[in-house]
VEXDREN-2710 file (C-alpha; in Angstrom, 1 decimal):
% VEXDREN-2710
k/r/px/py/pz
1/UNK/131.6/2.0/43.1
2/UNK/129.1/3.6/45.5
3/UNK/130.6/3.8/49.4
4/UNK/128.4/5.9/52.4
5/UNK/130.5/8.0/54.2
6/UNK/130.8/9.2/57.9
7/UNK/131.2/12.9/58.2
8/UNK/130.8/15.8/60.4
9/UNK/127.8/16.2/60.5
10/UNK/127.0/12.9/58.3
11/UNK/126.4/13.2/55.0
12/UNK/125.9/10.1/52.5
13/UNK/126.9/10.5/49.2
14/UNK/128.0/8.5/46.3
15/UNK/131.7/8.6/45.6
16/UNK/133.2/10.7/47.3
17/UNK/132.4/12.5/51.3
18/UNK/130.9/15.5/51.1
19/UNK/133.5/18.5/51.0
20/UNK/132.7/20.7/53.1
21/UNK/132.3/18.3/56.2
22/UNK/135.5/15.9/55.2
23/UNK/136.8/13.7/58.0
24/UNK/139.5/16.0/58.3
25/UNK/137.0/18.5/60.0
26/UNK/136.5/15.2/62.4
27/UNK/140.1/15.1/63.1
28/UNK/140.2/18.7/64.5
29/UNK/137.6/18.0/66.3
30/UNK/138.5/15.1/67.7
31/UNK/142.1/16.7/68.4
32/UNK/140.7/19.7/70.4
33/UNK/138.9/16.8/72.4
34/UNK/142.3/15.7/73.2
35/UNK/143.7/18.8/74.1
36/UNK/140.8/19.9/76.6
37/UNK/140.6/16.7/78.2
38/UNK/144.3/15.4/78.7
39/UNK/143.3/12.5/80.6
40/UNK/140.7/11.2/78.0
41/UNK/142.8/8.6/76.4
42/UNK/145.1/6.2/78.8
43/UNK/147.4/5.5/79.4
44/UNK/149.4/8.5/78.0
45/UNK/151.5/6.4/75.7
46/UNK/148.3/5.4/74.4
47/UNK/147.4/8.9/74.1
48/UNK/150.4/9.5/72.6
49/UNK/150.1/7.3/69.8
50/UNK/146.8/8.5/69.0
51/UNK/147.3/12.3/69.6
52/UNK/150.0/11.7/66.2
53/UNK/148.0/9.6/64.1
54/UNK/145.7/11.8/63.7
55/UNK/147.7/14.5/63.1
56/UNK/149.3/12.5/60.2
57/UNK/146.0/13.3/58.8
58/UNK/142.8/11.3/58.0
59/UNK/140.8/10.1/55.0
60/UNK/137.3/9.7/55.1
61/UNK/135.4/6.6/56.5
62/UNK/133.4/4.5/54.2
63/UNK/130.5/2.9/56.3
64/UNK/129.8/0.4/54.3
65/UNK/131.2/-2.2/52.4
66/UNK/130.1/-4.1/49.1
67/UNK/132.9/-7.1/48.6
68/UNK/131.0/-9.5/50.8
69/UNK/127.3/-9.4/51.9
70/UNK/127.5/-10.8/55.5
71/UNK/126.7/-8.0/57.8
72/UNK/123.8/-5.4/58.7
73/UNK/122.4/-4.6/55.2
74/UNK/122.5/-0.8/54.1
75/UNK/118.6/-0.2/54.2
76/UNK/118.0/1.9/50.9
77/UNK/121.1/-0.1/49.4
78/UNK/121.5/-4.1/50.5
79/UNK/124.2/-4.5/47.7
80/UNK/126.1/-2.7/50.9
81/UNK/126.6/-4.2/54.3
82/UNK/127.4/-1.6/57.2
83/UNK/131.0/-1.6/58.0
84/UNK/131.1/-4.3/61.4
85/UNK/133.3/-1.6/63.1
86/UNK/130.5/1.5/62.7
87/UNK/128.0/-1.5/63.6
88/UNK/129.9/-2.5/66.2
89/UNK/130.5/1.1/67.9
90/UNK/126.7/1.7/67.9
91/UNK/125.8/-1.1/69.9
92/UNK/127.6/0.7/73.1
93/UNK/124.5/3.2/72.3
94/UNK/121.7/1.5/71.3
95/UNK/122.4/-1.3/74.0
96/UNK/121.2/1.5/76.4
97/UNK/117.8/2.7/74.7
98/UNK/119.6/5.0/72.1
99/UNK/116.3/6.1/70.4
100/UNK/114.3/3.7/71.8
101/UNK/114.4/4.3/75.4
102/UNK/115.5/8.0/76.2
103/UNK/115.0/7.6/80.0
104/UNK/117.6/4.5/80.0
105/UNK/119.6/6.1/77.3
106/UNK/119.7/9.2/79.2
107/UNK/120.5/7.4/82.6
108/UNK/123.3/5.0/81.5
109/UNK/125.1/6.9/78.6
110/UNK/127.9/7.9/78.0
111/UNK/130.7/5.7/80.2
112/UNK/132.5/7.0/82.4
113/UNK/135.2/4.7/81.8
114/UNK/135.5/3.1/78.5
115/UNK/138.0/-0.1/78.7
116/UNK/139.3/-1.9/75.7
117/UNK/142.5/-3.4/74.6
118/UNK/144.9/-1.9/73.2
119/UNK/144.6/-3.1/69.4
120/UNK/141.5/-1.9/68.8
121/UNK/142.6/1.4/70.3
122/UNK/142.1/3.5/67.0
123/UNK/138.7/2.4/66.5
124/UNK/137.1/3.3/69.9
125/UNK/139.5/6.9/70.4
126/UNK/138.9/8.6/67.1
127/UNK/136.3/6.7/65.0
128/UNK/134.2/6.4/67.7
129/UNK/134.5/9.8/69.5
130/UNK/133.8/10.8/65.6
131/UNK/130.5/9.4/65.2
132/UNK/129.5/10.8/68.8
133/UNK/130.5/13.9/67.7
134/UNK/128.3/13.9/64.3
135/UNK/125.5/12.7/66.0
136/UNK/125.5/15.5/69.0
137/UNK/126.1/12.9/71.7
138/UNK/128.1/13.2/74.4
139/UNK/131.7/11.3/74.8
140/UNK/132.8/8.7/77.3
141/UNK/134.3/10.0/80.2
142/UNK/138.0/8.2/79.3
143/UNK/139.2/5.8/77.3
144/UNK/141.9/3.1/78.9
145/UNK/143.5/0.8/76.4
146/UNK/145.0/-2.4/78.2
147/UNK/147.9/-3.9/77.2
148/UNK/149.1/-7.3/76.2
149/UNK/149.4/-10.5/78.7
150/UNK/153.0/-12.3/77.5
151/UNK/154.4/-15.9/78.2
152/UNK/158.1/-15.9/77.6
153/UNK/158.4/-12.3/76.9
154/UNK/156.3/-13.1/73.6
155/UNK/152.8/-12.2/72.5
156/UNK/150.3/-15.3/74.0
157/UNK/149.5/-17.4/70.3
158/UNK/147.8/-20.7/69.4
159/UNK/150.6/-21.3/67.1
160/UNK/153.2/-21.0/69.5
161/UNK/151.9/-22.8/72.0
162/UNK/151.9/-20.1/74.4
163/UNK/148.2/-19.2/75.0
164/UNK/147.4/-19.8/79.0
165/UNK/144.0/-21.9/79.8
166/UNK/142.6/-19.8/82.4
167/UNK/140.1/-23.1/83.6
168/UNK/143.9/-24.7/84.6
169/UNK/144.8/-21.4/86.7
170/UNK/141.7/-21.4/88.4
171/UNK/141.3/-25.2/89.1
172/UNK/144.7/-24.1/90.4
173/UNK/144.4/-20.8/92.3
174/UNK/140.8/-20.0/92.7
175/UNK/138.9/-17.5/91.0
176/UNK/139.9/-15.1/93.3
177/UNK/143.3/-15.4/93.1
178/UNK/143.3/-15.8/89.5
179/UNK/141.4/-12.0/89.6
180/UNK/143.7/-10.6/91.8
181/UNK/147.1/-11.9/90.1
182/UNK/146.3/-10.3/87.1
183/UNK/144.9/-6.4/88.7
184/UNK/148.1/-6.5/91.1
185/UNK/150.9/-8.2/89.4
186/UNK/150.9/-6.4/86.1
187/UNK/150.4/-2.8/86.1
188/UNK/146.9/-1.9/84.0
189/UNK/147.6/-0.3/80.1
190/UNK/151.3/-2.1/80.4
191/UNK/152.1/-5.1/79.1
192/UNK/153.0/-7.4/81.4
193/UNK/154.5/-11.4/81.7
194/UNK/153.2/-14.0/83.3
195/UNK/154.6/-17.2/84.8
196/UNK/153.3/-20.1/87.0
197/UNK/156.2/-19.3/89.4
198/UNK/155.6/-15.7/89.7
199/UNK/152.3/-16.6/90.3
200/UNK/152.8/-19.5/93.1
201/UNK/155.1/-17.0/94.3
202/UNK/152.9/-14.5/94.9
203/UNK/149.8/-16.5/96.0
204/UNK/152.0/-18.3/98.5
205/UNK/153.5/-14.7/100.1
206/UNK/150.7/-12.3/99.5
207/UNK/147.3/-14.2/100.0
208/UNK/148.0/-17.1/102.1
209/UNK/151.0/-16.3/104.1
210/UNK/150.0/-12.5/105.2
211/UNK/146.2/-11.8/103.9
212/UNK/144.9/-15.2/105.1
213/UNK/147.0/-15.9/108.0
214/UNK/145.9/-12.8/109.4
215/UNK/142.4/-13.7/109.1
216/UNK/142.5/-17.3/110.3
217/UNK/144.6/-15.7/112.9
218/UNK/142.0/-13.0/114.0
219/UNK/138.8/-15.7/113.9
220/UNK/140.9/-18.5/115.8
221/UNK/141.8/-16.4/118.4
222/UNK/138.3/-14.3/118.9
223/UNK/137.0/-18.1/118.9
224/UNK/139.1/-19.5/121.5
225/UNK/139.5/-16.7/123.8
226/UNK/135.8/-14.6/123.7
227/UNK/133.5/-17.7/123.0
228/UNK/133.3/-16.6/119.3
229/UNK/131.7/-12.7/120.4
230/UNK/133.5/-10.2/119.3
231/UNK/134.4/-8.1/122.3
232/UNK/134.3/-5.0/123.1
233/UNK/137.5/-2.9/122.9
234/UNK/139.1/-1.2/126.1
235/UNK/141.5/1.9/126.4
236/UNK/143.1/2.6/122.7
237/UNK/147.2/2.9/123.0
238/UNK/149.2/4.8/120.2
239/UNK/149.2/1.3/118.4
240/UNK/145.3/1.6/117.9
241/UNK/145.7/5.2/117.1
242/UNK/148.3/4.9/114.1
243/UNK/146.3/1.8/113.1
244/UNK/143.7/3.8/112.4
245/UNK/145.6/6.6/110.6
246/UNK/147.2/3.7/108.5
247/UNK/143.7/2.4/107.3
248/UNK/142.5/5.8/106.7
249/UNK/145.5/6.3/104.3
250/UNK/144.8/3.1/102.7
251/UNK/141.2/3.9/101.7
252/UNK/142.3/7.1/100.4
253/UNK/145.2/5.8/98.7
254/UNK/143.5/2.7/97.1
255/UNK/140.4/4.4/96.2
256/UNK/142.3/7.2/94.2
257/UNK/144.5/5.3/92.6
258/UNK/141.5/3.0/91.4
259/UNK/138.7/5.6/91.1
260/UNK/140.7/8.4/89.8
261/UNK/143.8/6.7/87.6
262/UNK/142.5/3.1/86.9
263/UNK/146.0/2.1/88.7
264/UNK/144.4/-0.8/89.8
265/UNK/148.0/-2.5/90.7
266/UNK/149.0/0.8/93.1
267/UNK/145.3/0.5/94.6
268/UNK/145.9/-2.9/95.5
269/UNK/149.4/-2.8/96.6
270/UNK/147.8/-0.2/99.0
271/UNK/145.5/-2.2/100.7
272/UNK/147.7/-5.2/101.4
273/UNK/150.5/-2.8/102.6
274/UNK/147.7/-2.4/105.2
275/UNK/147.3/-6.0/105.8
276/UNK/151.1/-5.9/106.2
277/UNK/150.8/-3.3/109.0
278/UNK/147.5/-5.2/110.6
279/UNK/149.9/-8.2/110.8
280/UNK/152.3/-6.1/112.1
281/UNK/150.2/-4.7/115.1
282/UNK/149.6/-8.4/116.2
283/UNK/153.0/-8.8/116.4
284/UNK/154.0/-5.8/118.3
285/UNK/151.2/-6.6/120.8
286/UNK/152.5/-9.6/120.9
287/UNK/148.5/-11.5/121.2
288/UNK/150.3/-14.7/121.8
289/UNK/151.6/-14.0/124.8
290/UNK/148.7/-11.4/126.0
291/UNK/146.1/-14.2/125.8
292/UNK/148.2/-16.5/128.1
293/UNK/148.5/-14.3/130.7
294/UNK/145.2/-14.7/132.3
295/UNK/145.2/-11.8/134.1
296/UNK/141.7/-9.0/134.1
297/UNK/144.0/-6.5/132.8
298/UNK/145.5/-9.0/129.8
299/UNK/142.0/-10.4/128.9
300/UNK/141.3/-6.3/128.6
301/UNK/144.4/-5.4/126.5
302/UNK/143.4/-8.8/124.6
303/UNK/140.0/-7.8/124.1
304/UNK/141.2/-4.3/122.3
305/UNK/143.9/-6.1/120.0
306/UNK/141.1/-8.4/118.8
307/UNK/138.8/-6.2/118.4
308/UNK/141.0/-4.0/116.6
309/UNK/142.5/-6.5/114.2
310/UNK/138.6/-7.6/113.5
311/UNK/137.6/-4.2/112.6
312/UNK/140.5/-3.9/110.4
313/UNK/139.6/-7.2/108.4
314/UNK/136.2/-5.1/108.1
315/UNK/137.5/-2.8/106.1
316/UNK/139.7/-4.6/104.3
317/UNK/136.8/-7.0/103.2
318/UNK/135.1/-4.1/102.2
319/UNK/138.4/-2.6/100.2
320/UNK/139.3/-5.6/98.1
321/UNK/135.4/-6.9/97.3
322/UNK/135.3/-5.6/93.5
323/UNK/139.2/-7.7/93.4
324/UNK/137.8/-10.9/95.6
325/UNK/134.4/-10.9/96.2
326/UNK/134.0/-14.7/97.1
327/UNK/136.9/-14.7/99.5
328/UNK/135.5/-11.6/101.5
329/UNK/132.2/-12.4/100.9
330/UNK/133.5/-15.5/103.3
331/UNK/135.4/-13.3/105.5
332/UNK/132.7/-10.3/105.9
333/UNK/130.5/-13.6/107.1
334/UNK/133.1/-14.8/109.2
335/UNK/133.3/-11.6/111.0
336/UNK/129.3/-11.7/111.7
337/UNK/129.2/-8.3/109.7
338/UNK/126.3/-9.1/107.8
339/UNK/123.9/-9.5/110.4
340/UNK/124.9/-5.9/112.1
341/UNK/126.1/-4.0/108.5
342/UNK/124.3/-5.7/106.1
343/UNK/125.3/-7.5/102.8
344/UNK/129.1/-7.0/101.8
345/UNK/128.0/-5.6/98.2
346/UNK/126.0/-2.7/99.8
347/UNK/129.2/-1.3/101.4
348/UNK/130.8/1.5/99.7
349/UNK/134.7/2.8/99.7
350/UNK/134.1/5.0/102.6
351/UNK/132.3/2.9/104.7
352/UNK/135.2/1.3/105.1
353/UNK/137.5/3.9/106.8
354/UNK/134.9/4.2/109.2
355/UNK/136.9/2.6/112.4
356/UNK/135.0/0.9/114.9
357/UNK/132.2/-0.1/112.6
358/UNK/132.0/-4.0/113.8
359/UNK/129.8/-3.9/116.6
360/UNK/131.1/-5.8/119.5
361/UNK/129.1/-9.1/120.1
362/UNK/128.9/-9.6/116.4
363/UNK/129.5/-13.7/116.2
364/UNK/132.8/-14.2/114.5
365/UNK/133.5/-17.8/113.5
366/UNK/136.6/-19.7/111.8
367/UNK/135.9/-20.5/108.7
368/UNK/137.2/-22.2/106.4
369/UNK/141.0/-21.1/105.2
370/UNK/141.1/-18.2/103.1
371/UNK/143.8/-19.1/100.8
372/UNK/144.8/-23.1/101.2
373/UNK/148.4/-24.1/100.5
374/UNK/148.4/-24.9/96.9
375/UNK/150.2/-28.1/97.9
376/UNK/146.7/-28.7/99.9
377/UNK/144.0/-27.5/96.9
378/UNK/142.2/-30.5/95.0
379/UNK/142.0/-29.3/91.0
380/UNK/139.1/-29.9/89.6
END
């Protein structure tokens, strides 16, 4: 039986892999990978389990198979199909102009971050890192290796009836919500459970209770107070000064825990721990009772809460986009951003500790409710 082999460099020859370029010249390869770039495979149990199966030692790969004849047919050999994995692995290259298009190819690869799940592990942190290497091409920046999504501590499966319909959740939740749940209730490369009741839980606590109520809050108030213009702000107390710090730390936070560890829960967790202190502030201030005063000096101290709180919901638009980019789109549009800032998706990380960014006058409207009561939402 004839089989094509992937070596290092590649050699095809009937039989058996060439000897002096065995896959076990891959697997040292591969290893020293490993050990110069520690962070290449995520998380580290996933590194872990890698890092020792190949040091159990490998055998060669056969590229090809001849026990079926669906597939990509061996071109000097069509009683051989390419192996669907090898064929599969070089569409991340050739998808990008690999020897067609040098200029895209050259632009786009290799990824920074590679994302897969967690099964297919094996194949995309040492197969595929093995036919880079043979070729001459350059690695992925990491590979992260997701885990599992489980319903009553089991494995989701047909034939248990445990697999989750994503079009119910959504009728359910939204889109957004549906995004969100899954980035920031269950930690990225863990597994992690899921239930409709940590879920409504959640939803009712996090997004409509302190996220949306702050921004229905915010629009209603600007609205009924400033004639829907977002005013200017007056003198800035310590309360506007440690706001400030807070949402600096909360851009820094969010966008290294995202950007740098792909800890997309701790990234998320920071922003809303913002939104907690935003809700916060109001309170302190106590806007309620600022706005019925009436007096020059109130309708000042009003003006710099509002404007304050606005600003905030700026950046926090801006922060949670890539999570919810319908709901900010609506509040970014709410806040009359676009028209002084431009289009939400042309705001970047750090534009969004930038504090005072809103210009006053920008028209700030109450829209529609961020994050109904689920008792309230229509499924469709």
């Amino acid at each position: 039986m004839t089989y094509y082999y992937v070596t290092t460099p590649i050699y095809y020859v009937n039989d058996a892999p060439h000897l002096g370029h065995a896959y076990t010249t891959v697997a040292a390869d591969v290893l020293a990978h490993y050990e110069a770039h520690p962070d290449f495979i995520q998380p580290a149990s996933a590194r872990n389990e890698v890092v020792n199966f190949v040091r159990q030692g490998l055998q060669d790969l056969s590229i090809s198979r001849s026990t079926f004849d669906w597939g990509v047919k061996v071109p000097w050999d069509e009683s051989h199909v390419i192996y669907v994995w090898v064929d599969a692995l070089l569409n991340y290259a050739t998808a990008v102009g690999y020897n067609e298009n040098p200029e895209k190819f050259e632009a786009t690869f290799p990824a920074d971050v590679h994302l897969v799940g967690k099964d297919i592990l094996r194949f995309h942190a040492v197969i595929w890192p093995a036919m880079l290497m043979a070729n001459g091409l350059p690695l992925p920046g990491r590979i992260a290796a997701n885990g599992w999504l489980l319903v009553g501590g089991e494995k989701m499966s047909k034939s248990n009836l445990t697999g989750i319909s994503p079009e119910t959740l959504t009728a359910h939740f939204g889109v957004d919500a549906y995004r969100w749940y899954f980035l920031r209730a269950i930690a990225f490369g863990q597994d992690g459970s899921f239930s409709w009741e940590d879920f409504t839980a959640r939803y009712t606590s996090e997004l409509a209770n302190s996220y949306g109520n702050l921004a229905s809050r915010v629009t209603a108030m600007t609205a009924r107070y400033f004639e829907g213009g977002l005013p200017a702000p007056g003198e800035e107390t310590e309360a506007e000064r440690a706001l400030k710090s807070a949402l600096l730390r909360a851009t820094s936070e969010a966008d290294h825990r995202i950007g740098d560890q792909l800890d997309f829960q701790g990234g998320i967790l920071a922003v809303f721990d913002f939104v907690r202190q935003v809700n916060g502030y109001l309170t302190d201030q106590e806007s309620w009772k600022v706005a019925k005063s009436g007096s020059p000096e109130a309708r000042t101290r009003l003006a710099t809460i509002l404007y304050t709180a606005a600003d905030s919901l700026r950046a926090i638009a801006i922060l949670l986009e890539p999570v919810m980019p319908e709901t900010s789109e609506r509040l970014w549009d709410s806040l009359g951003a676009s028209t002084s800032l431009g289009p939400l998706r042309d705001q970047r990380v750090r534009d969004a500790s930038v504090c005072g960014a809103l210009p006053p006058g920008s028209p700030v409207t109450k829209g529609a409710v961020l994050f109904p009561r689920l008792d309230d939402r229509t499924d469709s």
